[in-house]
N, C-alpha and C positions, 0 to 999 in steps of 0.2 A: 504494500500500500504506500502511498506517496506521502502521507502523511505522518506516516507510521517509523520508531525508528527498529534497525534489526533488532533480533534476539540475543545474536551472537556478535559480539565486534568483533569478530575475523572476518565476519562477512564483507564482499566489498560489490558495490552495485554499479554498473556500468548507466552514465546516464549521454543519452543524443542528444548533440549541439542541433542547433537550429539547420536547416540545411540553407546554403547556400550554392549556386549554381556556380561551375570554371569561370566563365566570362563578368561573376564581380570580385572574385577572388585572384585573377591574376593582372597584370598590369598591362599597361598598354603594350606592352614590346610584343605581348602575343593577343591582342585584342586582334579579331578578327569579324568585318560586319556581317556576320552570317543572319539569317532570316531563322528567325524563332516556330519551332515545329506551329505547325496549325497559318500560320502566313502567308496569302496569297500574293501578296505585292512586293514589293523594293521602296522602300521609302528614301533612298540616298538619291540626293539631287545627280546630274550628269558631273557638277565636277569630284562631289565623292565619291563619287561611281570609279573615274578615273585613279582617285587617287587610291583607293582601295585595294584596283585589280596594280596597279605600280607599290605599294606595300606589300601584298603577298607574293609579287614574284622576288620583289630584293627578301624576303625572308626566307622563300627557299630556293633563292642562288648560292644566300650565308649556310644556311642547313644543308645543301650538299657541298658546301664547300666543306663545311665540318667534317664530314662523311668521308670527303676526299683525303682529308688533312689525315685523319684517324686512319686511312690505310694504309696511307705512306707511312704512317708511324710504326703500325704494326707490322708491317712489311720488312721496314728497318729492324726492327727488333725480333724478329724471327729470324733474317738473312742474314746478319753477321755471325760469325763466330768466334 
């Protein structure tokens, strides 16, 4: 009961934070204007239209660049001896 306290103090009660959804908990670097399930429209004018699709391609030119960088690396370090 919620009101109630244990019988036993060993016991320990898990309690749920509130929920909160990815896109208010992460920041802008990985905000992305996606369209919330049930949405039939696009509400972004033409020029956030524009700037939107030029923000997710530089994010994943950086993320395969990541990608690239980490193979080189592991490459490096598996090839030497």
């Amino acid at each position: 009961m919620p009101g109630q306290q244990a019988a036993s103090p060993d016991r320990v009660r898990e309690v749920q934070s509130a929920y909160q959804s990815y896109s208010t908990l992460s920041g802008s670097l990985l905000s992305v204007p996606f369209r919330k399930q049930g949405e039939t429209g696009n509400d972004l004018s033409k020029g956030a239209r524009i700037w939107a699709i030029a923000d997710l391609s530089v994010k994943l030119a950086f993320a395969f660049a990541f990608v690239c960088l980490a193979a080189i690396v592991v490459s490096r370090l598996l090839g030497s001896n």
